[in-house]
GUVEX-120341 format. One record per residue (C-alpha): residue number from 1; residue in one letter; x, y, z. Coordinates in steps of 0.02 Angstrom, whole numbers, plus 50000, padded with zeros to 5 digits. Example, Ala and Ser with C-alpha at 12.3 -4.5 7.8 and 13.67 -1.06 7.14 Angstrom:
2
<i 1 aa a X 50615 Y 49775 Z 50390>
<i 2 aa s X 50684 Y 49947 Z 50357>
END
This chain:
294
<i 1 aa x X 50671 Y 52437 Z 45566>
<i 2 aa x X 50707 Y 52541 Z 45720>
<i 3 aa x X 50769 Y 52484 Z 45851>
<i 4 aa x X 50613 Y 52531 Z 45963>
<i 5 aa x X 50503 Y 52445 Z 45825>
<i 6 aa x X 50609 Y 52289 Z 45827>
<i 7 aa x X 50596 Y 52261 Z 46030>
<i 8 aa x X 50421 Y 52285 Z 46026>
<i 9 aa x X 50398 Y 52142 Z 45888>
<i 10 aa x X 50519 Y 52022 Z 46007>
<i 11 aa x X 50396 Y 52068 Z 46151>
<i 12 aa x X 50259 Y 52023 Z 46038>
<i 13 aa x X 50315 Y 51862 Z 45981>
<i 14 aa x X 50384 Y 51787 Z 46143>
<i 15 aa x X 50196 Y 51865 Z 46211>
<i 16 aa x X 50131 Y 51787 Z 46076>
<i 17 aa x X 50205 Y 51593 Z 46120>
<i 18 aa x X 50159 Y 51621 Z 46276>
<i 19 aa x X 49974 Y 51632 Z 46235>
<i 20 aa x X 49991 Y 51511 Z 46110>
<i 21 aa x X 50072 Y 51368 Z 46269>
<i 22 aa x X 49924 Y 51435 Z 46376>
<i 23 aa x X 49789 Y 51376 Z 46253>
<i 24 aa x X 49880 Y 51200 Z 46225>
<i 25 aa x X 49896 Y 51185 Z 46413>
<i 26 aa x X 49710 Y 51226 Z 46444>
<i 27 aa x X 49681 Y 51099 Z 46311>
<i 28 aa x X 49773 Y 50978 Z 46400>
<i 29 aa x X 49908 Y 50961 Z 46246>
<i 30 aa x X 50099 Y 50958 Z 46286>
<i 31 aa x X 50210 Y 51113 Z 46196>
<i 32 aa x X 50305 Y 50984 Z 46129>
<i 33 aa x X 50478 Y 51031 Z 46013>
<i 34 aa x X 50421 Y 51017 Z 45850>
<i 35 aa x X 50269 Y 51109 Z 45915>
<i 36 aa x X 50356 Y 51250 Z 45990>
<i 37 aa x X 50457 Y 51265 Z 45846>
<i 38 aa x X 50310 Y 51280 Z 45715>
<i 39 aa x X 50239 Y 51411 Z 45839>
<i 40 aa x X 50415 Y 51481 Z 45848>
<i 41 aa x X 50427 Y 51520 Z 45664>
<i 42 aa x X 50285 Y 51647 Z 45652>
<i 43 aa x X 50378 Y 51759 Z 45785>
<i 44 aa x X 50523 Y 51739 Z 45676>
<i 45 aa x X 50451 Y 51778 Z 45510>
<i 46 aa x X 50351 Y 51953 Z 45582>
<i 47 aa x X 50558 Y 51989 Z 45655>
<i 48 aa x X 50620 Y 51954 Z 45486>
<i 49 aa x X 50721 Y 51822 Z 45543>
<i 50 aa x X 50659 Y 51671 Z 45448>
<i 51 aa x X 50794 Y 51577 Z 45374>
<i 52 aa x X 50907 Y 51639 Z 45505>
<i 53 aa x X 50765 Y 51554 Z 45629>
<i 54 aa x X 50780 Y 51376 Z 45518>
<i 55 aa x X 50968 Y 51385 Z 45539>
<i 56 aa x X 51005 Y 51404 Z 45713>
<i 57 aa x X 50855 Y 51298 Z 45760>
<i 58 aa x X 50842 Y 51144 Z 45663>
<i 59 aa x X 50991 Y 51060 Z 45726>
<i 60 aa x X 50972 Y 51067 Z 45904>
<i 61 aa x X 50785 Y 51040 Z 45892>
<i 62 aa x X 50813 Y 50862 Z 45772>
<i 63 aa x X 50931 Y 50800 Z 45898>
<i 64 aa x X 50802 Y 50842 Z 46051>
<i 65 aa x X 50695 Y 50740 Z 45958>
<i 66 aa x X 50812 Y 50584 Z 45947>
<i 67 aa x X 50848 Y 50599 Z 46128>
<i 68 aa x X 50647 Y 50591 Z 46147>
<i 69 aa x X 50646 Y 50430 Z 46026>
<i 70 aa x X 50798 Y 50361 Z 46140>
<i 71 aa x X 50694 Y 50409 Z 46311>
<i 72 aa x X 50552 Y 50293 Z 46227>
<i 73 aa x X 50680 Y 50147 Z 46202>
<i 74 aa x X 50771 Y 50170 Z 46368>
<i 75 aa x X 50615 Y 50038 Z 46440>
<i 76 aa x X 50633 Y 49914 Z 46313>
<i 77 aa x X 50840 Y 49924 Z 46357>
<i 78 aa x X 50825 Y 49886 Z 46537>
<i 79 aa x X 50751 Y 49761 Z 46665>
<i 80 aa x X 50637 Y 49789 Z 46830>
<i 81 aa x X 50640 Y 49959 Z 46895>
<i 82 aa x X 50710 Y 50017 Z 47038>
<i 83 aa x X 50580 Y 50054 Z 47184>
<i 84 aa x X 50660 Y 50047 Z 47352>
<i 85 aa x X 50828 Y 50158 Z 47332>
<i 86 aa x X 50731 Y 50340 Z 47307>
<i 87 aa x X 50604 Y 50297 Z 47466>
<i 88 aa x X 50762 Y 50240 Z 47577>
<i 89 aa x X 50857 Y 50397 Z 47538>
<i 90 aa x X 50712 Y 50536 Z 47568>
<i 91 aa x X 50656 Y 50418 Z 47743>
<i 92 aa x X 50829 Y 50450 Z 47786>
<i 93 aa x X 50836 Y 50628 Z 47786>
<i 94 aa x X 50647 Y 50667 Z 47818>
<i 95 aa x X 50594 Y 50523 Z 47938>
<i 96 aa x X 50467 Y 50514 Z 47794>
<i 97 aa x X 50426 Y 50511 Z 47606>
<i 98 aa x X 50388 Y 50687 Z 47586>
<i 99 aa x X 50249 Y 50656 Z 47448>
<i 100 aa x X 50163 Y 50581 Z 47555>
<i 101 aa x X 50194 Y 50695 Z 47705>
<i 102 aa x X 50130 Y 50832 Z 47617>
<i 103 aa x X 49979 Y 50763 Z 47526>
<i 104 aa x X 49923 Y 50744 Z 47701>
<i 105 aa x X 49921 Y 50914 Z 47750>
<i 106 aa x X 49872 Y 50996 Z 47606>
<i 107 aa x X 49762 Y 50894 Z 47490>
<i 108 aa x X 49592 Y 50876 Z 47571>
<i 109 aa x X 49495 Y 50812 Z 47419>
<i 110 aa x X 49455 Y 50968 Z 47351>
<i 111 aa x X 49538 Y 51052 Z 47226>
<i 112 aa x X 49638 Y 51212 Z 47288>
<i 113 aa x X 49723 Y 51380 Z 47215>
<i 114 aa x X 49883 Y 51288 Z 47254>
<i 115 aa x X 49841 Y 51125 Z 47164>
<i 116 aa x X 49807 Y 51215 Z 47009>
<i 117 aa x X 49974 Y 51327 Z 47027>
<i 118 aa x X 50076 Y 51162 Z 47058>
<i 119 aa x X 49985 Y 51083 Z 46891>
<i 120 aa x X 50035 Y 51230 Z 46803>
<i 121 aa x X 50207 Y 51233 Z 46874>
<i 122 aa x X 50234 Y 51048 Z 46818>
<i 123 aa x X 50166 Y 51052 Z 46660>
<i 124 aa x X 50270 Y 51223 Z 46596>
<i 125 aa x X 50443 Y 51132 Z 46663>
<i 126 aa x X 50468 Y 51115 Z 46472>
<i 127 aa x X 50408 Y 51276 Z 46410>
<i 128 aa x X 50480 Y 51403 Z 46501>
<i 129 aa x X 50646 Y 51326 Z 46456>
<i 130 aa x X 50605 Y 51341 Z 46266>
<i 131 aa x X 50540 Y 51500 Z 46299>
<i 132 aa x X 50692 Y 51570 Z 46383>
<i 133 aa x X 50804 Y 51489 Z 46241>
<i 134 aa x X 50677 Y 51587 Z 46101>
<i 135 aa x X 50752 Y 51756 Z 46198>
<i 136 aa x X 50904 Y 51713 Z 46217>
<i 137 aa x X 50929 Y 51683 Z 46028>
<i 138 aa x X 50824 Y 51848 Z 46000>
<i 139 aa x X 50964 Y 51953 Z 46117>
<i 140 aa x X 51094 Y 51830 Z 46170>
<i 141 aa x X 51148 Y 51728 Z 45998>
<i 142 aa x X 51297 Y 51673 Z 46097>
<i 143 aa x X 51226 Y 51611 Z 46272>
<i 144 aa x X 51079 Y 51549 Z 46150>
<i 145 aa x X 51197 Y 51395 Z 46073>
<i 146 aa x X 51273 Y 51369 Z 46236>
<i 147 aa x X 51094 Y 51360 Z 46324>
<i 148 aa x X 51033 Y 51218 Z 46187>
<i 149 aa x X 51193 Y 51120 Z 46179>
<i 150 aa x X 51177 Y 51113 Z 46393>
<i 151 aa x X 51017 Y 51048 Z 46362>
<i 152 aa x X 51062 Y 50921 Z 46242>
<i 153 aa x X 51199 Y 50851 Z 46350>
<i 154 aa x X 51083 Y 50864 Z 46485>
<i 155 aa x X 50958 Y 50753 Z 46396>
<i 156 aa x X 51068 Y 50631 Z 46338>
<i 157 aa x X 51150 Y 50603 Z 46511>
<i 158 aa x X 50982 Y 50575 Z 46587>
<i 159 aa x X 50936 Y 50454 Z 46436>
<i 160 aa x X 51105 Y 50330 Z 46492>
<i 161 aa x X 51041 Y 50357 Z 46674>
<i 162 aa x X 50871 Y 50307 Z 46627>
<i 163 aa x X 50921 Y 50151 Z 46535>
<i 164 aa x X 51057 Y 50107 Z 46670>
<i 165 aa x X 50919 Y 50147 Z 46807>
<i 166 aa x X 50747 Y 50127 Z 46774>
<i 167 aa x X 50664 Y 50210 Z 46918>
<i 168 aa x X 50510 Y 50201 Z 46953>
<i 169 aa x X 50399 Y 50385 Z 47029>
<i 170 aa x X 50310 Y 50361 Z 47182>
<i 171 aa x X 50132 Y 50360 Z 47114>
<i 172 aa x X 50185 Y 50197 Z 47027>
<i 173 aa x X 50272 Y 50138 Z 47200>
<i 174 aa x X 50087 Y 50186 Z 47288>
<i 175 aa x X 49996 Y 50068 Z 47160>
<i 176 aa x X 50114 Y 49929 Z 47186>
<i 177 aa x X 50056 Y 49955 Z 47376>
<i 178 aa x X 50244 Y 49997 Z 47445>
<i 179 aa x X 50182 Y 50188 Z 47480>
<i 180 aa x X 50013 Y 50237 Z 47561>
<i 181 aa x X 49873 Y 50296 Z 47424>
<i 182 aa x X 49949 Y 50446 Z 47332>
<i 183 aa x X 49805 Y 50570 Z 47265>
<i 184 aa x X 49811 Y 50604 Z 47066>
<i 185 aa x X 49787 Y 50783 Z 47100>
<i 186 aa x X 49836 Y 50823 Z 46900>
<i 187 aa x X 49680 Y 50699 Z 46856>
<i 188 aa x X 49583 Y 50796 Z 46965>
<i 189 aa x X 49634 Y 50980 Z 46922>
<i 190 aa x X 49618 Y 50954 Z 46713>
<i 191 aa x X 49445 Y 50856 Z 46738>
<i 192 aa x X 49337 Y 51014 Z 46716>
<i 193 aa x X 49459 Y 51077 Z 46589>
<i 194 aa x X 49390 Y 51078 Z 46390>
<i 195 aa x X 49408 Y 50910 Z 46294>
<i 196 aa x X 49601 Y 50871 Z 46218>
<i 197 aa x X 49636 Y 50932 Z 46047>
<i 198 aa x X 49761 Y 50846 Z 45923>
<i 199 aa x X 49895 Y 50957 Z 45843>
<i 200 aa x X 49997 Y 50871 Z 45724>
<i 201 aa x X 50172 Y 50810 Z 45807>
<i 202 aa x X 50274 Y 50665 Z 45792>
<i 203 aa x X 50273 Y 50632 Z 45974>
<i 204 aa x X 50118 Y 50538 Z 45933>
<i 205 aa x X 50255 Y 50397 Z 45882>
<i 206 aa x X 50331 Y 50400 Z 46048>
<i 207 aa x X 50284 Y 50316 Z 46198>
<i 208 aa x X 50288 Y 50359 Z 46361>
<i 209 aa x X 50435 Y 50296 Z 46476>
<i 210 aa x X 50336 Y 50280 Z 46637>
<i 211 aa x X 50516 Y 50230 Z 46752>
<i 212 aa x X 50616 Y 50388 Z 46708>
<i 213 aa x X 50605 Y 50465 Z 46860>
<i 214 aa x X 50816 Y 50467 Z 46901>
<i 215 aa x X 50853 Y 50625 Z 46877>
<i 216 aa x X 50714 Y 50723 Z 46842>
<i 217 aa x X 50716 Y 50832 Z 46700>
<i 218 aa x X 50557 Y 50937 Z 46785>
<i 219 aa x X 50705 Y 50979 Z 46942>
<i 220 aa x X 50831 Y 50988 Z 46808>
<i 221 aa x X 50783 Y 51109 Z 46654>
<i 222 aa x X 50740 Y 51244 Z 46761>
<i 223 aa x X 50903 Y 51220 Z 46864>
<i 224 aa x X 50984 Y 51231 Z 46712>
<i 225 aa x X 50879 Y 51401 Z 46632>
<i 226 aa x X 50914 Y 51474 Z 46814>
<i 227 aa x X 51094 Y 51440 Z 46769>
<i 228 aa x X 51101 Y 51531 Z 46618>
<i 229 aa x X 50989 Y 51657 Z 46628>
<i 230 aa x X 51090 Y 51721 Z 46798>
<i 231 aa x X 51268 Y 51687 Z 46710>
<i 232 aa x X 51175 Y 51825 Z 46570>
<i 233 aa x X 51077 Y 51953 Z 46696>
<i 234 aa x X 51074 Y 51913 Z 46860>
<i 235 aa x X 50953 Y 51986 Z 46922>
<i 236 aa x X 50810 Y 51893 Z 46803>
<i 237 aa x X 50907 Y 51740 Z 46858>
<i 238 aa x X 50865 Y 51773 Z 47045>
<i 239 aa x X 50674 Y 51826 Z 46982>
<i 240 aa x X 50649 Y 51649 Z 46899>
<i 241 aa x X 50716 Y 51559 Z 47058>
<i 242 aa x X 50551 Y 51555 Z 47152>
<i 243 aa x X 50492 Y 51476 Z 46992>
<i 244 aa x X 50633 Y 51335 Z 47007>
<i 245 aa x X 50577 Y 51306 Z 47199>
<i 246 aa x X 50406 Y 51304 Z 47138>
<i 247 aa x X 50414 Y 51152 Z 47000>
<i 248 aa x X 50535 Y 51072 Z 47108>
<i 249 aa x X 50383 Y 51054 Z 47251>
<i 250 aa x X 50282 Y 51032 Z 47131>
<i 251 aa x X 50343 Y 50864 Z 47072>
<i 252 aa x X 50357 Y 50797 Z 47234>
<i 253 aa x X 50168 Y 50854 Z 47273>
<i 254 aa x X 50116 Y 50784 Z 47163>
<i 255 aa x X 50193 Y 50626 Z 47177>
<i 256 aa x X 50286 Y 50639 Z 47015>
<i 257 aa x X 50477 Y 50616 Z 47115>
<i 258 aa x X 50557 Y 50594 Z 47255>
<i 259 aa x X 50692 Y 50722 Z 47352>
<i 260 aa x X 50809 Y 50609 Z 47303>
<i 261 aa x X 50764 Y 50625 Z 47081>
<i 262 aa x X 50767 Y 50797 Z 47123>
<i 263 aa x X 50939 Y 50806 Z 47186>
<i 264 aa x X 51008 Y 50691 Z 47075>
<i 265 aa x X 50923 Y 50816 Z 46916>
<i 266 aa x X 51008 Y 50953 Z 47009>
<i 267 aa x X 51191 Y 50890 Z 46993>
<i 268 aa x X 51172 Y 50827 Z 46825>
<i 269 aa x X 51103 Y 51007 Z 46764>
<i 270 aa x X 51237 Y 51086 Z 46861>
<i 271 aa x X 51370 Y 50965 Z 46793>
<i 272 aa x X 51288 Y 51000 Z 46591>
<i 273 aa x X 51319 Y 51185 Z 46639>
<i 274 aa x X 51509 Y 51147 Z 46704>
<i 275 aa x X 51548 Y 51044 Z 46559>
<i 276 aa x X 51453 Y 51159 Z 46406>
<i 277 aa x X 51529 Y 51342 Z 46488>
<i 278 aa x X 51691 Y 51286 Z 46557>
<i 279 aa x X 51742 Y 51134 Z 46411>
<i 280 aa x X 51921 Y 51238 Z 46382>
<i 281 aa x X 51963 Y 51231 Z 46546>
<i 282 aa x X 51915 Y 51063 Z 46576>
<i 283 aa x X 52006 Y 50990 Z 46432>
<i 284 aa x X 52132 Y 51087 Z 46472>
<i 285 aa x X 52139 Y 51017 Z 46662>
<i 286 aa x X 52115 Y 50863 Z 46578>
<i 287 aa x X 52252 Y 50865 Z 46463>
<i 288 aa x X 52372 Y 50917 Z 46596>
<i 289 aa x X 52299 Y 50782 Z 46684>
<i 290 aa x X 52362 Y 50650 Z 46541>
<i 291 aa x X 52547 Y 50729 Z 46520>
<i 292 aa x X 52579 Y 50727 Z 46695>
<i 293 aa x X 52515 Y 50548 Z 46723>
<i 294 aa x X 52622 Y 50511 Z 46533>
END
């Protein structure tokens, strides 16, 4: 295969997942892992990469899945969730709870172009990072298991946060009447949408973990993609910046998270980066650390 041929096939098959998280999305379905990887294995198998595909991609996908098992047990570890601590810390640097601040001046009832771009933006916080990782391990093998095992450690840092601090987002503080009324805008923009389909996927043994809101995975993935994608060609990381800014006003739009989940996803992606592209120097700081204290 030339190599002309064989970039036009890996512009095919990331095309091709794209279309494929499109029609799940319009169908109200999550592109979750084991998903994505099923859908991932046809663009692999036209690149001639099959088993090569199975190798690199099984591990880190079976251990996304345990920290999704984890993420549903994190609620049954913990106690009452935390309400008070996010509202206190946005009031303090915006006078006000900024979901609610800008529900009022932009969501009139109706459904707008910009409530259906910030349902989209929300919703692909997971794809687009599975995406990205699918090129990277087309033209990056390196970056590609450094981009996976940052979002492992990610994930399992947010899972001990979540069962330390259950938080709870601030549609669920709005029902429990400590916010004003905050508009399901989501519910509103997928109502007209077609009827849900089932795909097979062993998420349908997981539950949903309703007070994981500290950090937020929807500020922190893309952080993290932005990361890596401008540490590999910066200039595609500045172009996917607007998207970061995007999800991240999204959520809070949306009434999803507060400032605060958002800045509290943003040092824990940042830290994940530190700690998955710098380890030898850390351990190496750290190890001088230990002889000189010794």
């Amino acid at each position: 295969m030339s190599n002309a041929s064989y970039k036009i096939i890996c512009i095919v098959s990331v095309a091709y997942l794209l279309l494929v998280s499109l029609f799940m999305l319009w169908h109200r379905m999550w592109f979750s892992p084991d998903q994505f990887f099923a859908a991932a294995m046809v663009g692999a198998l036209f690149l001639g990469r099959f088993r090569e595909f199975i190798r690199d991609w099984i591990s880190p996908i079976v251990v996304l899945l345990g920290y999704e098992y984890l993420h549903d047990l994190a609620p049954k570890l913990t106690g009452s969730a935390h309400f008070f601590s996010m509202i206190k810390f946005d009031k303090f640097l915006f006078g006000s709870v900024p979901t609610v601040t800008l529900q009022h001046w932009l969501f009139t009832g109706t459904v707008r172009w910009y409530d259906y771009l910030t349902t989209f933006l929300y919703v692909s916080h997971f794809i687009i990072p599975m995406v990205l990782g699918f090129i990277f391990w087309l033209f990056a093998k390196d970056s590609f298991k450094l981009y996976f095992l940052g979002l492992l450690i990610l994930s399992y840092m947010a899972f001990i946060t979540y069962a330390l601090f259950p938080a709870a987002p601030p549609w669920m503080a709005a029902q429990k009447g400590i916010l004003p009324p905050i508009a399901d805008i989501m519910g509103r923009v997928f109502s007209p949408f077609p009827q849900s389909i089932q795909l097979p996927t062993v998420y349908r043994f997981f539950g949903a973990n309703l007070v994981a809101a500290v950090p937020s995975l929807h500020a922190a993935y893309p952080w993290l993609t932005f990361l890596f994608v401008f540490r590999k060609v910066r200039f595609w990381g500045l172009a996917l910046l607007p998207y970061v800014f995007g999800v991240w006003f999204s959520v809070i739009y949306l009434g999803q998270h507060y400032v605060f989940d958002i800045v509290v996803g943003w040092l824990y992606a940042t830290a994940a980066y530190l700690l998955t592209t710098h380890y030898q120097i850390l351990w190496q700081f750290l190890r001088k650390g230990v002889k000189e204290n010794g």
